[in-house]
Backbone bond lengths (Angstrom), bond angles and torsions (degrees), N, CA, C in turn:
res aa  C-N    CA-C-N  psi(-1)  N-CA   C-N-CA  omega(-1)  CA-C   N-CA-C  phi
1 X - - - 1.470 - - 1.524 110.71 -
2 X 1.449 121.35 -32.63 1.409 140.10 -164.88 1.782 89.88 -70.42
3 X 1.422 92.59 -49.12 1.834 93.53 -153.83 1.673 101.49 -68.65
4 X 1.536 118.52 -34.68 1.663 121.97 -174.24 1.046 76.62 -59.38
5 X 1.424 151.61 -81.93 1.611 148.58 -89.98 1.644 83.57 -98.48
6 X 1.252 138.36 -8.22 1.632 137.51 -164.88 1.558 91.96 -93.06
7 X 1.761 104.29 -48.90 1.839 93.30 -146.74 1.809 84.14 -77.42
8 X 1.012 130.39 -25.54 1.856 137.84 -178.94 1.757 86.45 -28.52
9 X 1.549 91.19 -78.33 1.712 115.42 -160.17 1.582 114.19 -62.01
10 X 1.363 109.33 -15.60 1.417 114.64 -173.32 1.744 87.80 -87.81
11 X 1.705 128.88 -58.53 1.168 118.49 -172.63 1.660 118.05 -64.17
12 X 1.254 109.22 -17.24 1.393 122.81 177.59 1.819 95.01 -62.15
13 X 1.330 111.85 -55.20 2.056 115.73 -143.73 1.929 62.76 -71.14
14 X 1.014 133.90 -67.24 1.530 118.61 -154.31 1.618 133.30 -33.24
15 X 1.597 82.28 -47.58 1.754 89.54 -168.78 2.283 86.39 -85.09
16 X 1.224 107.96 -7.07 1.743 83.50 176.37 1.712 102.50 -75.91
17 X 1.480 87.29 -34.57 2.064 92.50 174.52 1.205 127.43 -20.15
18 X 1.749 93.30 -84.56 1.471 139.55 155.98 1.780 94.02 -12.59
19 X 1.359 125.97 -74.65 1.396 122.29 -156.10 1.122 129.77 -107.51
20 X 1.250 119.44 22.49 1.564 159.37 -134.95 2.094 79.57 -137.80
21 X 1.387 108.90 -74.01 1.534 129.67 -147.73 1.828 84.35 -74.36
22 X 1.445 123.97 -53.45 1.292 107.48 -159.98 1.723 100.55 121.85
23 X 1.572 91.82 172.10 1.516 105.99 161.95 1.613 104.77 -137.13
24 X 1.396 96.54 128.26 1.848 89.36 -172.51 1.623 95.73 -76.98
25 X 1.585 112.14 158.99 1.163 111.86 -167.42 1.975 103.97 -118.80
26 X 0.998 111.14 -0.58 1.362 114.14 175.86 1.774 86.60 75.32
27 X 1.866 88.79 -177.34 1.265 105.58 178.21 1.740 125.35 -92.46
28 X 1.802 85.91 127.16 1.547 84.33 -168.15 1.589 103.83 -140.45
29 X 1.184 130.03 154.68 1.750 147.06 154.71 1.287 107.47 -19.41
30 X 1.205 123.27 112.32 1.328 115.46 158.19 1.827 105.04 -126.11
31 X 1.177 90.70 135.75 1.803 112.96 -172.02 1.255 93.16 -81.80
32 X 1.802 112.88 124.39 1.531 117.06 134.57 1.530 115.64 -114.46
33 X 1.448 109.29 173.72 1.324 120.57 -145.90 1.512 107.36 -177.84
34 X 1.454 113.78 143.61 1.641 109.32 168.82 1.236 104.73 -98.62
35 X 1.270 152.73 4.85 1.155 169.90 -168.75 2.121 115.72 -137.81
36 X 1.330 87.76 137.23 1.950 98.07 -179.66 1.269 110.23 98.07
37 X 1.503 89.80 -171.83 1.900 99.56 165.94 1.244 116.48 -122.74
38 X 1.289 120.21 159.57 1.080 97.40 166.46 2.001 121.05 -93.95
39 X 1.368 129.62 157.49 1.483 110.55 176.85 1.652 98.73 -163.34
40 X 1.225 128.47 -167.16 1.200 126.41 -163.54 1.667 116.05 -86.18
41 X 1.304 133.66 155.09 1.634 99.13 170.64 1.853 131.00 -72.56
42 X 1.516 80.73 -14.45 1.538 101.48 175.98 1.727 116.10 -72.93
43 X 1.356 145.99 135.62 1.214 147.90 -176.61 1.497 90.84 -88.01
44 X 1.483 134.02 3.68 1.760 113.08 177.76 1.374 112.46 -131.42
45 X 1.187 104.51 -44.12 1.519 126.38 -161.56 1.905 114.31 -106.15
46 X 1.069 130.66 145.94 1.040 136.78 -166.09 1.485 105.48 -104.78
47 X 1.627 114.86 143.14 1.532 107.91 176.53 1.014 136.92 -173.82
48 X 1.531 127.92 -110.96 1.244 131.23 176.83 1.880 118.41 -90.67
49 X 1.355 103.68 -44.10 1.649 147.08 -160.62 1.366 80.63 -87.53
50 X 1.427 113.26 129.57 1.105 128.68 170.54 1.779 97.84 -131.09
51 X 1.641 106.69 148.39 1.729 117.31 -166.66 1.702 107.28 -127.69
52 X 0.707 138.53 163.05 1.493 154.84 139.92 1.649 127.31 -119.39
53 X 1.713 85.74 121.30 1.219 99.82 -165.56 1.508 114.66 -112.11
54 X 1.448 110.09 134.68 1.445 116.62 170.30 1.354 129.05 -106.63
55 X 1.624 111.53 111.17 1.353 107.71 178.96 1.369 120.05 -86.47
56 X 1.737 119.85 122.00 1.948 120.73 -159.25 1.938 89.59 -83.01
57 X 0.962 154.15 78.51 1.266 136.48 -147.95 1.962 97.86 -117.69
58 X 1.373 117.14 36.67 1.009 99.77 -167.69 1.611 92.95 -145.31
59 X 1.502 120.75 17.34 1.374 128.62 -162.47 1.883 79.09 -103.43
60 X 1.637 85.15 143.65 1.480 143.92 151.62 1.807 95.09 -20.38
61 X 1.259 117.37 137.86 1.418 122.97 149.57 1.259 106.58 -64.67
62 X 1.667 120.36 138.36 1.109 137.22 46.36 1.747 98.13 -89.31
63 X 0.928 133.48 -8.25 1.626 149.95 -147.39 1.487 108.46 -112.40
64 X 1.333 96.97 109.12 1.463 109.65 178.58 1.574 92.72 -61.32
65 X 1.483 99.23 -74.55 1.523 109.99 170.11 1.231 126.46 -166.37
66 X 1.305 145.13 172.37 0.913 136.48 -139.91 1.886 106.33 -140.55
67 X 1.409 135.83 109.72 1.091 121.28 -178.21 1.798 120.25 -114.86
68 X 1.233 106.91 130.87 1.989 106.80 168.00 1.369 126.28 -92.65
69 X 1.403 108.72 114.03 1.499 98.52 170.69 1.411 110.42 -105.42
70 X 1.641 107.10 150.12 1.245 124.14 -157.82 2.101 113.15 -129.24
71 X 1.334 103.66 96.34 1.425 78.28 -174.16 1.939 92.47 -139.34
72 X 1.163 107.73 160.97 1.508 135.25 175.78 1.428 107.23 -118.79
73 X 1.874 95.25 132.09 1.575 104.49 177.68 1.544 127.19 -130.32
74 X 1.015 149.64 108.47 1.898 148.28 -125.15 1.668 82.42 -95.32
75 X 1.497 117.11 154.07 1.375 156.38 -159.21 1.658 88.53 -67.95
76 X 1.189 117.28 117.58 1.655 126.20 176.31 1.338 109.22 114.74
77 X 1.452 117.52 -16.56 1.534 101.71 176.48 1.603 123.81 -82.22
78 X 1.568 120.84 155.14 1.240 124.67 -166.79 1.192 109.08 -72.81
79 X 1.628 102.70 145.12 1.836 96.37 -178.35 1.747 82.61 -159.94
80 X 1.761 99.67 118.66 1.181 96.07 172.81 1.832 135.20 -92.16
81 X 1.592 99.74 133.53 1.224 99.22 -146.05 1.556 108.74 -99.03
82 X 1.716 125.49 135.34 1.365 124.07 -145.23 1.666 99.48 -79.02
83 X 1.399 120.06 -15.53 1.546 128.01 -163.60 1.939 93.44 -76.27
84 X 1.298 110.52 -50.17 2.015 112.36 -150.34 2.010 79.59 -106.00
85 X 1.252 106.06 -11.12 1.783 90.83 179.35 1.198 120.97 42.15
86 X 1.613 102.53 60.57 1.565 129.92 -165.18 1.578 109.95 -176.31
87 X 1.208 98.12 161.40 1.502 98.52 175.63 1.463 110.24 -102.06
88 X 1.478 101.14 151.17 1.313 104.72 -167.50 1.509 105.80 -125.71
89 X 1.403 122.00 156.42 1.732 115.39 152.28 1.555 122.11 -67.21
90 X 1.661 113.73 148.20 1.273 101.27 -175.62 1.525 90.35 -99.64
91 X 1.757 102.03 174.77 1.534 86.73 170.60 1.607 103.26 -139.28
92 X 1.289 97.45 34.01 2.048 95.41 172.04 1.581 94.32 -133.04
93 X 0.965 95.74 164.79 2.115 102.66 147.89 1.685 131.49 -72.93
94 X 1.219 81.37 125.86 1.817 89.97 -164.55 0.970 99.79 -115.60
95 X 1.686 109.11 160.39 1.653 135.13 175.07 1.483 112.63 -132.68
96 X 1.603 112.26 126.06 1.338 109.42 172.08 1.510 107.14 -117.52
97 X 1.433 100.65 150.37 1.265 106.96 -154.14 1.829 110.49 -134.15
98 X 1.468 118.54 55.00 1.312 119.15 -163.40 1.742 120.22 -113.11
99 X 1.594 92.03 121.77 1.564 93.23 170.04 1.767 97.15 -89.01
100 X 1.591 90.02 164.15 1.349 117.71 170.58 1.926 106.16 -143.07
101 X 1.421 127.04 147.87 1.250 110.82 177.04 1.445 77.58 -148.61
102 X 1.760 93.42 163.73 1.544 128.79 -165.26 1.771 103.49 -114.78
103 X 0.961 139.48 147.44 1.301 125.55 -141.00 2.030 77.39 -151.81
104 X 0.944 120.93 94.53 1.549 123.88 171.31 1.930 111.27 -47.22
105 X 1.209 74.51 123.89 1.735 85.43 -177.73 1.674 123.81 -87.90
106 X 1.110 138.56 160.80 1.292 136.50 -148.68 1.829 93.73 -83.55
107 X 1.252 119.14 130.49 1.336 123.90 157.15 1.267 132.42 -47.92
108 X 1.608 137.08 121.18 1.553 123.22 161.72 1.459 101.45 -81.42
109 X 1.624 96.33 140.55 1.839 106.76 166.60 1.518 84.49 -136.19
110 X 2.010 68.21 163.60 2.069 89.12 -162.94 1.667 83.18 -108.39
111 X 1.745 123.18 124.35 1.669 95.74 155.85 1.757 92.00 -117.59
112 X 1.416 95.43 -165.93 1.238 104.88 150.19 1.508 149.82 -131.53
113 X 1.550 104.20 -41.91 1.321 108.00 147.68 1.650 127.09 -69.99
114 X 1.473 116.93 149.34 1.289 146.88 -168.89 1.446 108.13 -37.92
115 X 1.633 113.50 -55.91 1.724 106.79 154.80 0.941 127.57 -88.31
116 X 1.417 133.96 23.56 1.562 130.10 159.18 1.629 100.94 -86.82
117 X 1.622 117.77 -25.36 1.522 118.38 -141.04 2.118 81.19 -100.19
118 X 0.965 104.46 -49.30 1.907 109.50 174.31 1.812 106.05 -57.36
119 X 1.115 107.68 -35.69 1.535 93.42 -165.23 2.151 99.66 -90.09
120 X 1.240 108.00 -24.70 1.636 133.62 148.28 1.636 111.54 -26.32
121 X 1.148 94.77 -59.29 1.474 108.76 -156.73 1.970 108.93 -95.27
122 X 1.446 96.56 -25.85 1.854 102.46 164.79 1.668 112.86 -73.39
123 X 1.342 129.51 -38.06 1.235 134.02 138.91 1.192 130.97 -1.67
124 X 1.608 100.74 -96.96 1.471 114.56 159.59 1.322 127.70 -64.29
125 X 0.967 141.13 10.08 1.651 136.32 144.35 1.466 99.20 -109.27
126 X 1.023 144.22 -24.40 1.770 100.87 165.02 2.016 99.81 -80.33
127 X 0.766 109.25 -23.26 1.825 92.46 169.72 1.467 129.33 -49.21
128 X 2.028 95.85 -42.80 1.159 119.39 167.64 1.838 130.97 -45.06
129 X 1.784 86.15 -68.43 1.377 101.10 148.09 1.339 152.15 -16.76
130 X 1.790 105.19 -56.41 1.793 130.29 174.88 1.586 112.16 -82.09
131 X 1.985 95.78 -20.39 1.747 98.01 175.53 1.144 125.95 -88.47
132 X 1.384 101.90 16.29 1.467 111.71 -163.64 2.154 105.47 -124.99
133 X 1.225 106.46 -30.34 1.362 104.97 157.67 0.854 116.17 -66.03
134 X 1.885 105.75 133.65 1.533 116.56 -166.75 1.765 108.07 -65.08
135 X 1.337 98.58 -178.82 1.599 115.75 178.03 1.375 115.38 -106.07
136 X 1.296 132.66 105.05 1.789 117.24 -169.37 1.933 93.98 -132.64
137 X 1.518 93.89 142.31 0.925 112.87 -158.66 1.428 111.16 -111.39
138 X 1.334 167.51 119.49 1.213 122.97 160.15 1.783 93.51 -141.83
139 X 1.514 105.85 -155.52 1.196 126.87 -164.08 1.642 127.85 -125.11
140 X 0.799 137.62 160.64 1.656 140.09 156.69 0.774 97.14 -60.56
141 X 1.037 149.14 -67.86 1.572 161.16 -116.43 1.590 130.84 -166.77
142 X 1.297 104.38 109.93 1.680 91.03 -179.61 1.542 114.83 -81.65
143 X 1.723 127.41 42.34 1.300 113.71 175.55 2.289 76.14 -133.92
144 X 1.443 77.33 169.94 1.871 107.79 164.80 1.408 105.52 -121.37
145 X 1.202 119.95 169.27 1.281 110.59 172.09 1.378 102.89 -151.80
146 X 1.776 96.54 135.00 1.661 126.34 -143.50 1.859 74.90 -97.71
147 X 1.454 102.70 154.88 1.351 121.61 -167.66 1.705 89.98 -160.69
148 X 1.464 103.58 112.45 1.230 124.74 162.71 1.261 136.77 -64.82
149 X 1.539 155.56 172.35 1.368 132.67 136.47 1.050 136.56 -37.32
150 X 1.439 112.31 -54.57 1.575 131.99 158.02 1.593 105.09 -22.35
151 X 0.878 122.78 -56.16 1.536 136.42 -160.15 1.389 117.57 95.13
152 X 1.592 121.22 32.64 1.405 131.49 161.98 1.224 104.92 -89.98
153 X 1.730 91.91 160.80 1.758 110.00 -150.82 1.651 78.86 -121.47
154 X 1.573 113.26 140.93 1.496 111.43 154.84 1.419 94.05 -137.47
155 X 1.427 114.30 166.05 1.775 131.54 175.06 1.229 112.20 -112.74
156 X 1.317 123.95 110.86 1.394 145.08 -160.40 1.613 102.87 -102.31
157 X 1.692 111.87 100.21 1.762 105.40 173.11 1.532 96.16 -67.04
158 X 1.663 102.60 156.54 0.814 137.42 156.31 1.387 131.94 -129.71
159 X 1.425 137.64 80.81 1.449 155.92 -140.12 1.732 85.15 -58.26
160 X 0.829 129.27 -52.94 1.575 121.90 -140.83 1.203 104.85 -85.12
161 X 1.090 125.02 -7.28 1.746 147.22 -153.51 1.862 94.69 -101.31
162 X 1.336 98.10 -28.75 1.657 102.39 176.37 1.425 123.13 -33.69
163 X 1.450 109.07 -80.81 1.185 116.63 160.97 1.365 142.09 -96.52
164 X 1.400 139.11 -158.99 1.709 112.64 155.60 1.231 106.22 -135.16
165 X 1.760 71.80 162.14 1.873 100.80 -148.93 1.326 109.52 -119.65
166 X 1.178 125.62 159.98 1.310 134.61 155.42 1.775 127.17 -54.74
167 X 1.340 134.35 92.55 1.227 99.98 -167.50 1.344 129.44 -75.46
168 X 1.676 120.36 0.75 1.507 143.29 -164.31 1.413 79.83 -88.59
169 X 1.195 136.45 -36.08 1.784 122.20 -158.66 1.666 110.97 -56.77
170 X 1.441 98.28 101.21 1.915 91.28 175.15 1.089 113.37 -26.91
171 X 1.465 140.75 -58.10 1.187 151.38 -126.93 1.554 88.62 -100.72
172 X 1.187 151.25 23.76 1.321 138.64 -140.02 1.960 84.64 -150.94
173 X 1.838 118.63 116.62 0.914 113.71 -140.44 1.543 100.52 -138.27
174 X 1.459 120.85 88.35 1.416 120.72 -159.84 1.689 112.98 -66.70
175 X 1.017 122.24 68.74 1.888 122.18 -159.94 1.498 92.08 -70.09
176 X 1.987 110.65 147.96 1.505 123.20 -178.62 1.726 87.04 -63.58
177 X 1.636 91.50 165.04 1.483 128.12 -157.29 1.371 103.66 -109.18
178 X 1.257 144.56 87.38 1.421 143.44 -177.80 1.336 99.81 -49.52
179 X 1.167 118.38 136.82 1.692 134.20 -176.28 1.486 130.99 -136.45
180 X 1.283 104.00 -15.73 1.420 129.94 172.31 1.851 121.11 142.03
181 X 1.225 90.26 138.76 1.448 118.58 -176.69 1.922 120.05 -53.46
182 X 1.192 105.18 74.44 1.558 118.98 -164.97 1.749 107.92 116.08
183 X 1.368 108.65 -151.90 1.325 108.20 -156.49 1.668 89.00 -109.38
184 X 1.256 101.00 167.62 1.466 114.79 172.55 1.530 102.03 -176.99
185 X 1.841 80.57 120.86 1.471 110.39 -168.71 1.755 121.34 -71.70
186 X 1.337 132.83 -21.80 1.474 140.67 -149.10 1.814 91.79 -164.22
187 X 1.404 105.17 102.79 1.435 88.60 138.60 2.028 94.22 172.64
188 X 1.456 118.30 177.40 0.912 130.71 -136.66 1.415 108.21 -120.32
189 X 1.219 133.31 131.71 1.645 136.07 146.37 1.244 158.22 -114.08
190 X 1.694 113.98 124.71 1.390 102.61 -147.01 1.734 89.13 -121.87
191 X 1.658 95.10 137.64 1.493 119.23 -173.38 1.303 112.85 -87.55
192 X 1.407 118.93 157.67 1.676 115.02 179.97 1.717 97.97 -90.06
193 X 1.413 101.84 -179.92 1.924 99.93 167.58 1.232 124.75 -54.25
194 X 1.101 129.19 131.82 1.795 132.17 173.47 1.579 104.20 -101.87
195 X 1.385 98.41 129.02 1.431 102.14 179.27 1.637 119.37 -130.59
196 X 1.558 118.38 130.16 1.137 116.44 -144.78 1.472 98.89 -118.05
197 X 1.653 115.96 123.96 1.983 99.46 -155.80 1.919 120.20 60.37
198 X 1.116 100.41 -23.09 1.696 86.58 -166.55 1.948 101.36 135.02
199 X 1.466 96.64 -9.35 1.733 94.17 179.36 1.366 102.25 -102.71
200 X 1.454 112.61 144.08 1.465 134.84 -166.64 1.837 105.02 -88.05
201 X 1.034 90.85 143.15 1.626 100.01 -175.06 1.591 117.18 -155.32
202 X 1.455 119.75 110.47 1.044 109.24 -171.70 2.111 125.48 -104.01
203 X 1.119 115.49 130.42 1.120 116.32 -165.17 1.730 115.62 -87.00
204 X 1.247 126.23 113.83 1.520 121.92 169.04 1.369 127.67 -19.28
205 X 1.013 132.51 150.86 1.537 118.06 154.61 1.347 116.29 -64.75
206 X 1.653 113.21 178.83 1.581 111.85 165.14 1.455 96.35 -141.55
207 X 1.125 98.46 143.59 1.554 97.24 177.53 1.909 95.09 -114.62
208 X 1.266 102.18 166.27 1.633 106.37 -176.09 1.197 112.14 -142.14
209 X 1.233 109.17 119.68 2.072 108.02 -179.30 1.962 97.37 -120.66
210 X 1.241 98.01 154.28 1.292 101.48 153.95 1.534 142.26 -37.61
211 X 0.934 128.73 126.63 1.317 130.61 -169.12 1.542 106.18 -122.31
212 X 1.588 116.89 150.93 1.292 117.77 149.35 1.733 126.89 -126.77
213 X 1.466 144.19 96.82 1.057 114.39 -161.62 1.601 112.08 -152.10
214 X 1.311 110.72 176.47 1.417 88.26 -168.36 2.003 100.72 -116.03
215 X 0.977 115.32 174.85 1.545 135.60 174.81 1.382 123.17 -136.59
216 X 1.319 111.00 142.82 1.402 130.83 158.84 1.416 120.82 -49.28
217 X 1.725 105.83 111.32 1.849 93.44 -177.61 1.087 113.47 -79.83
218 X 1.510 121.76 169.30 1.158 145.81 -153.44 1.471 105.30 -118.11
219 X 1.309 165.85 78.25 0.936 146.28 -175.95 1.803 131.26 -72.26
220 X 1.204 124.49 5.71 1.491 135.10 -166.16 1.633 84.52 -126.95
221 X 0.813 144.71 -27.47 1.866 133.63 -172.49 1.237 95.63 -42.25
């Protein structure tokens, strides 16, 4: 009983080790910005991929609000690919570039009398109503423009930026952003206007330098 109760406490002191020490994360992008947050690129798990996020929180109903995440990833990182249905290494520098928006949902109210319960119920169907006009998104411009150390300017298409889109549309498919051919350590991106319904919104740059750092593992990811 003595000896189980050892290897318990011995696998116990490990994994406190383990998360105590970190996980080094190699070298990766880290976004600055006077604008966003910063958070992981992952929505669960904590890590290497670092994101910047913009909350649009000042758009027009039908739109609760509207948020962009913005992250860059150096030549070798995994990106699973829908063709080999596997993950693969990349081998350029990439940019992902994805809105998502939240679409406010219709309120329950409690009344009780007959004109509390009618004037209740005009409420919630025009709420209904505004939750139900789509979300369209679009751009000035379907390019960004990549800004080097050097202080060279390049124009980065972006297909999806063409027209505007829904960003709730399942079918609606944010593919990485070719950025250049190998790695590149320092350099900067500046977005055209984003317009949400028809309202103008302008997004910061981000500039991106190398990073080295470590994280707290996760064990359930």
């Amino acid at each position: 009983m003595q000896f189980k109760n050892l290897r318990v406490l011995k696998a116990l002191m490990l994994v406190s080790a383990l998360q105590l020490s970190g996980c080094s994360t190699g070298s990766y992008l880290h976004p600055e910005s006077t604008e966003g947050v910063l958070r992981s690129s992952s929505r669960t798990c904590p890590g290497a991929s670092e994101a910047r996020q913009y909350w649009i929180k000042k758009a027009q109903p039908p739109v609760s609000w509207v948020t962009l995440v913005v992250y860059a990833s150096l030549p070798g990182t995994g990106e699973w690919s829908k063709v080999s249905r596997s993950v693969v290494r990349t081998e350029d520098t990439q940019l992902r570039v994805e809105f998502w928006s939240y679409v406010k949902s219709p309120s329950a109210y409690f009344a009780v009398s007959k004109e509390a319960k009618e004037k209740a119920q005009k409420i919630y169907d025009e709420e209904r109503r505004i939750s139900e006009v789509p979300v369209l998104v679009s751009a000035s411009s379907p390019y960004i423009t990549l800004i080097l150390s050097s202080g060279e300017r390049k124009s980065v298409f972006v297909p999806y930026l063409q027209t505007a889109f829904d960003p709730m549309n399942r079918d609606m498919e944010f593919a990485p952003i070719h950025l250049w051919s190998g790695r590149l350590d320092d350099f900067s991106i500046i977005f055209p206007d984003v317009f949400v319904n028809g309202e103008k919104f302008e997004i910061s740059p981000v500039h991106y330098k190398i990073k080295e750092d470590t994280y707290m593992p996760v064990f359930n990811c």
